[in-house]
C-alpha positions as CSV (number, residue, x, y, z in Angstrom):
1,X,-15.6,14.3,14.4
2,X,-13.3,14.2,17.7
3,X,-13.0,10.5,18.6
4,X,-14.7,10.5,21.8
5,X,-18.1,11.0,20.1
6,X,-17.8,8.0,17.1
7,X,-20.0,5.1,18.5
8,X,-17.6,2.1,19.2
9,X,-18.5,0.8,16.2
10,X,-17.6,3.4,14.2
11,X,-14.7,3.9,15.9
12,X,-12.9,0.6,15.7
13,X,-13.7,1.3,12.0
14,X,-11.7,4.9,12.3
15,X,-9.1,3.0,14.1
16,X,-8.8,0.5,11.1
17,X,-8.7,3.2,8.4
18,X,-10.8,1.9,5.8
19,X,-9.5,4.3,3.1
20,X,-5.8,2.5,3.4
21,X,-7.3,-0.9,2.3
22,X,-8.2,0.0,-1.1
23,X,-3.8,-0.2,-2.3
24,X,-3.8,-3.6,-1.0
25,X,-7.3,-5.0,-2.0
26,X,-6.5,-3.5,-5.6
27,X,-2.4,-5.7,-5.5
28,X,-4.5,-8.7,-4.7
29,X,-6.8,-8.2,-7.4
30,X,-4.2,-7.2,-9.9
31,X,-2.5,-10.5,-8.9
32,X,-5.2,-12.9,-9.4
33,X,-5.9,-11.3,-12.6
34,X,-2.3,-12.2,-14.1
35,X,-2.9,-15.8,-12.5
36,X,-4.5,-16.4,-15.5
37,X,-6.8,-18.8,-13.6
38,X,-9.6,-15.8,-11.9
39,X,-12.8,-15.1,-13.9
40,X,-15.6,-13.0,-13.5
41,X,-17.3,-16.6,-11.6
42,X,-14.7,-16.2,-9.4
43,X,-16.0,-12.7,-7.7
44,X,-18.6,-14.7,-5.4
45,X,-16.4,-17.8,-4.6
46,X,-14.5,-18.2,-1.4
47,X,-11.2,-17.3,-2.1
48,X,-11.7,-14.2,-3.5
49,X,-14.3,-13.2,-0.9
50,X,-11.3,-14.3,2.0
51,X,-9.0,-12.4,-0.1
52,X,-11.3,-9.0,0.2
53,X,-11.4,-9.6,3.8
54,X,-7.4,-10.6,4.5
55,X,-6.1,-7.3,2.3
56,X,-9.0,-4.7,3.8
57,X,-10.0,-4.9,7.5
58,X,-7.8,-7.8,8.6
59,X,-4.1,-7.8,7.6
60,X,-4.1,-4.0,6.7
61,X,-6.4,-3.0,9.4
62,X,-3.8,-5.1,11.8
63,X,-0.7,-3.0,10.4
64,X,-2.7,0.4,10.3
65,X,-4.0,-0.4,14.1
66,X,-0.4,-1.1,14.9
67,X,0.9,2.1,13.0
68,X,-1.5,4.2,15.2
69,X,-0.2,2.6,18.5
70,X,3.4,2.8,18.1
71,X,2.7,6.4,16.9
72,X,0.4,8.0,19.2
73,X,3.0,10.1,20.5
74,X,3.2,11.7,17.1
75,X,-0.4,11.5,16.8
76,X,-0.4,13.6,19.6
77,X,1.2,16.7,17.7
78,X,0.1,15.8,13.9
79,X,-3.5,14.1,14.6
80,X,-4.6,14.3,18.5
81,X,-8.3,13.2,17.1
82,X,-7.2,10.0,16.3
83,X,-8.5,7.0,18.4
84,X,-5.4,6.6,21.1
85,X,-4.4,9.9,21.7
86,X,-7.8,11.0,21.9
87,X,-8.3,8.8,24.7
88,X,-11.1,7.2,22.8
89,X,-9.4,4.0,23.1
90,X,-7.1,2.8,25.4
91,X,-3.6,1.4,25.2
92,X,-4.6,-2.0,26.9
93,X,-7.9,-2.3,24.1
94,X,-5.8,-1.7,21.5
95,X,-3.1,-3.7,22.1
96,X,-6.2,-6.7,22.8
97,X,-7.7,-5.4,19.0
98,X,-4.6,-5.7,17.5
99,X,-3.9,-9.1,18.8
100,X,-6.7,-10.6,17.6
101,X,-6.7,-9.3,14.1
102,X,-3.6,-10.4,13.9
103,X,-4.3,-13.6,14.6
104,X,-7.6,-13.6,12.3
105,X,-5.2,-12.1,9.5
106,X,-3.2,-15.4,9.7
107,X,-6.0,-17.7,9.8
108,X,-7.3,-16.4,7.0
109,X,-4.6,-16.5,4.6
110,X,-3.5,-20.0,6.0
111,X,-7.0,-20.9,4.8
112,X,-6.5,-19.4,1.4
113,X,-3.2,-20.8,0.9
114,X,-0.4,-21.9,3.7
115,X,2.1,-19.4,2.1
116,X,-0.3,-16.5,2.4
117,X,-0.1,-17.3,5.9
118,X,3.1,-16.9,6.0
119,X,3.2,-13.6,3.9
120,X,0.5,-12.0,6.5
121,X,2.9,-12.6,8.8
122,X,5.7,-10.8,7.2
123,X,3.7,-7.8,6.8
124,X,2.7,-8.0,10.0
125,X,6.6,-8.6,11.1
126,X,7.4,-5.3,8.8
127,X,4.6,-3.2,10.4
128,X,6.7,-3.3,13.3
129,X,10.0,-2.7,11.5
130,X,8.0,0.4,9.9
131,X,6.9,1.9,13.7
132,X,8.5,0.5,16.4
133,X,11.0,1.7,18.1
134,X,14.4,1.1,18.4
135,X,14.0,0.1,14.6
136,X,11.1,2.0,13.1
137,X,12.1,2.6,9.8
138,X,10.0,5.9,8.8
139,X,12.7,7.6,10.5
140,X,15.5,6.0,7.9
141,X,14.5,7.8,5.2
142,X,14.0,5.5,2.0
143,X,13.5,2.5,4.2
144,X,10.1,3.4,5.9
145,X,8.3,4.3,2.5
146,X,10.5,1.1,0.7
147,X,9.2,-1.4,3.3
148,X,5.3,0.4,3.0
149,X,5.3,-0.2,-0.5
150,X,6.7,-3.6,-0.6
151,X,3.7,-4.5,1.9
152,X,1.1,-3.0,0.0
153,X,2.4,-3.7,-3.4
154,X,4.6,-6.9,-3.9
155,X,3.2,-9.4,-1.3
156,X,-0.5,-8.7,-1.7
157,X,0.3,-9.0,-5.6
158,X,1.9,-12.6,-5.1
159,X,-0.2,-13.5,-2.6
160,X,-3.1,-12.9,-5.0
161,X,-1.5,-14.8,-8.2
162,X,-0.9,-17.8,-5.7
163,X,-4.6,-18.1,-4.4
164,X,-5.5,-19.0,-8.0
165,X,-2.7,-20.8,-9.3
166,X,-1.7,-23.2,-6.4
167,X,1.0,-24.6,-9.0
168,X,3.3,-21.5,-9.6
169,X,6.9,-21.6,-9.9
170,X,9.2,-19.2,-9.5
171,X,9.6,-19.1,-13.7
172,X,5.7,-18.5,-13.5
173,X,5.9,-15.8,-11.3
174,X,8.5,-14.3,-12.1
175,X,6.5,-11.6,-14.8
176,X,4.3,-10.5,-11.2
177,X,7.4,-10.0,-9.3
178,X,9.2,-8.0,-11.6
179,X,6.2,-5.8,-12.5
180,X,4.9,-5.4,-8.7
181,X,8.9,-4.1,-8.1
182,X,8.2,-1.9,-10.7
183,X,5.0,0.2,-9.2
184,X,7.1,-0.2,-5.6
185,X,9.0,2.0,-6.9
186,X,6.2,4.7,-8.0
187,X,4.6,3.9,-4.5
188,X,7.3,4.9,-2.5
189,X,6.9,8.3,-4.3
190,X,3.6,8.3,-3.8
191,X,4.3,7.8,0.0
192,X,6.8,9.9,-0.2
193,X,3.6,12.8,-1.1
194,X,1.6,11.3,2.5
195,X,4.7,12.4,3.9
196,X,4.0,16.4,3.7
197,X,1.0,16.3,5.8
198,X,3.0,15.6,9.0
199,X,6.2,17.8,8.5
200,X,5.7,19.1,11.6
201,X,5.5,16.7,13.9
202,X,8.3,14.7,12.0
203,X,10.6,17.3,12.5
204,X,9.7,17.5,16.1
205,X,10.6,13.7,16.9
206,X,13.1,13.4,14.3
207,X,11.4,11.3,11.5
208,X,13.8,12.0,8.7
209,X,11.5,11.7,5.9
210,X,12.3,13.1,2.3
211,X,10.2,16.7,3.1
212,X,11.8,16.8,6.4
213,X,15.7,16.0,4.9
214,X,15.5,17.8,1.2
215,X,12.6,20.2,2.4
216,X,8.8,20.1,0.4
217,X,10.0,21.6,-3.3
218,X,12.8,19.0,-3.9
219,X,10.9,15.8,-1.9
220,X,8.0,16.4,-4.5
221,X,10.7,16.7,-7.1
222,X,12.2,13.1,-5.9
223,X,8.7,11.6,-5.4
224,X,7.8,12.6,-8.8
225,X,10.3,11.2,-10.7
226,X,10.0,7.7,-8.7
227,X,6.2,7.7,-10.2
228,X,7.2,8.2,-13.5
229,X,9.9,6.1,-13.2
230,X,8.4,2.9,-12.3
231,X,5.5,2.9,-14.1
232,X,7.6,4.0,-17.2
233,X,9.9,0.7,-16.9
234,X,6.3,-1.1,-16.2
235,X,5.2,-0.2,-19.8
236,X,8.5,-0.9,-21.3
237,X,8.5,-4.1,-19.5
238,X,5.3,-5.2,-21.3
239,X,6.8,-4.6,-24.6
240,X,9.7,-7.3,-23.3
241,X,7.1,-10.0,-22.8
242,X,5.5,-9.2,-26.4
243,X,2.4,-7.2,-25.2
244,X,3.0,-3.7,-27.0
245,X,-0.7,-2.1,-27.0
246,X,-0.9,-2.8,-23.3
247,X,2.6,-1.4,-22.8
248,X,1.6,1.7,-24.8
249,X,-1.5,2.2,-22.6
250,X,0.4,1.9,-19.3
251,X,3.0,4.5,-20.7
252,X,0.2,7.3,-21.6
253,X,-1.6,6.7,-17.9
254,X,1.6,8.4,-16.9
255,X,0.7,11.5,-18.9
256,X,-1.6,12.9,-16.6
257,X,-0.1,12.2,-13.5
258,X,3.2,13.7,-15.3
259,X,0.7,17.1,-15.6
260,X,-0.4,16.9,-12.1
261,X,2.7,17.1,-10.9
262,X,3.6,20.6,-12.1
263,X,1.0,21.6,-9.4
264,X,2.7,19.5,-6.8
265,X,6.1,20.6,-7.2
266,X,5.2,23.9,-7.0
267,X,2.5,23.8,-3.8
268,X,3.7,20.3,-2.0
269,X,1.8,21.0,1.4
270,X,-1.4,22.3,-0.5
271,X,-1.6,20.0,-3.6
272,X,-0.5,16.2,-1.9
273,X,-4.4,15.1,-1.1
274,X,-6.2,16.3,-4.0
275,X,-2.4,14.9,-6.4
276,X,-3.0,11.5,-4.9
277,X,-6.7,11.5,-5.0
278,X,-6.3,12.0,-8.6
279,X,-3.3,10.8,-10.2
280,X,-3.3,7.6,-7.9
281,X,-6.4,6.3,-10.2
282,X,-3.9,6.3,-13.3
283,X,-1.3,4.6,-11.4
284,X,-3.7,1.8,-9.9
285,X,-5.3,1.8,-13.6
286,X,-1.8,1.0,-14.9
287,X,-1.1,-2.1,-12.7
288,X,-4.7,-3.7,-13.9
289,X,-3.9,-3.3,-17.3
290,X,-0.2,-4.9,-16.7
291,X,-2.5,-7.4,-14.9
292,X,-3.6,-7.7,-18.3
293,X,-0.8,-8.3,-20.3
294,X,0.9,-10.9,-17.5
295,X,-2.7,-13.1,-18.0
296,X,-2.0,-12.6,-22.2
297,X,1.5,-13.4,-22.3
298,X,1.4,-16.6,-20.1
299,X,-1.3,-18.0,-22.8
């Protein structure tokens, strides 16, 4: 539906892109789980409900609102429904939204934990770095989808082992960080895949992203083996820390993804959606059940 007919409500919700939270909910999840500390009681408490709402509307809201402003001249060739470029809402609201949230966002992790304060601020810091000029990043090539990943992966991931074990050390967390490196790498494949939808406009502004530089067959080929790749090292990571059967279940959730990707290679533009609206469930499947083996091994 074009813009200018969503209800206000609905379309500060468009303009926070709820479908973008689920990544960095699912990291914070994954990193209570290998806390050790979060239980099933745990899903009604405080934290985790000011968790939910930090990683969805707030913090990623805030970076997805800031995407959409700092790229609404793109917008205008790749997505001209979208909220700014459709007019729907205007450069002065959204720059009065995206202040506030961004202010909320840090509030809210301060209240959590101090340090996740500080870590909502260095995604926020790296949303910029990602789409504002004269930096922005997602015309570098690796760095945009690197710095994406690491936002969506590593920080929510620590920032979620820290809200339930307030004593960590950097010995206790040292399993989380090496593991949530690990799926950055498969996610800035997988990023690498969002990539195809906007080729066009890319190319037309000079965002050098894999599809634009090595064209769609090879981009898919180099996103590919980035999946496999990390969430390969992931399973043989968990043999490392003495957890075998969960290291053996991680390494066949690569199987079908692996599969998929036949289809991708050889139809990039027509097979990115419906790859990573399958194959991303194995991969986020993957990280819960390396969750898993973090929680065993530290008992």
């Amino acid at each position: 539906m074009p813009a200018e007919n969503l209800s206000r409500l609905a379309l500060i919700i468009r303009f926070l892109k709820p479908v973008t939270w689920i990544p960095v909910i699912w990291s914070f999840l994954c990193g209570a789980v290998a806390s050790g500390i979060f239980g099933w009681s745990d899903l009604l408490g405080m934290k985790f409900i000011l968790g939910m709402l930090l990683t969805g509307p707030l913090a990623s809201g805030t970076c997805q609102m800031l995407n959409d402003y700092f790229d609404r001249d793109l917008d205008e060739i790749n997505e001209p429904n979208r909220p700014i470029p459709g007019g729907a809402i205007s450069l002065k609201n959204a720059t009065i939204l995206i202040a506030l949230w961004s202010v909320l966002s840090v509030v809210t992790g301060y209240l959590i934990h101090p340090l996740i304060g500080f870590y909502v601020v260095i995604g926020i810091v790296n949303a910029h770095l990602y789409s504002a000029n004269p930096i922005k990043l997602k015309k570098r090539l690796w760095a945009g989808n690197i710095i994406v990943a690491v936002s969506y992966l590593i920080i929510p991931w620590i920032a979620g082992e820290i809200a339930y074990n307030p004593d960590f050390t950097l010995s206790s967390l040292q399993p989380s960080l090496i593991v949530a490196a690990l799926f950055t790498l498969s996610s800035t494949g997988t990023m690498t895949i969002n990539d195809f939808k906007s080729i066009e406009g890319d190319r037309q502004v000079g965002i050098r992203t894999l599809p634009v530089v090595f064209g769609e067959t090879n981009a898919a080929k180099i996103a590919a083996l980035l999946i496999n790749a990390g969430q390969i090292l992931a399973a043989l990571y968990m043999f490392m820390i003495g957890q075998p059967t969960y290291g053996i279940v991680v390494g066949a959730l690569v199987i079908p993804q692996f599969l998929l990707q036949f289809a991708l290679v050889k139809s990039p533009g027509t097979m990115d959606v419906r790859y990573n609206a399958i194959a991303q469930n194995f991969l986020v499947a993957g990280m819960l059940v390396c969750a898993f083996a973090i929680r065993a091994a530290n008992r």
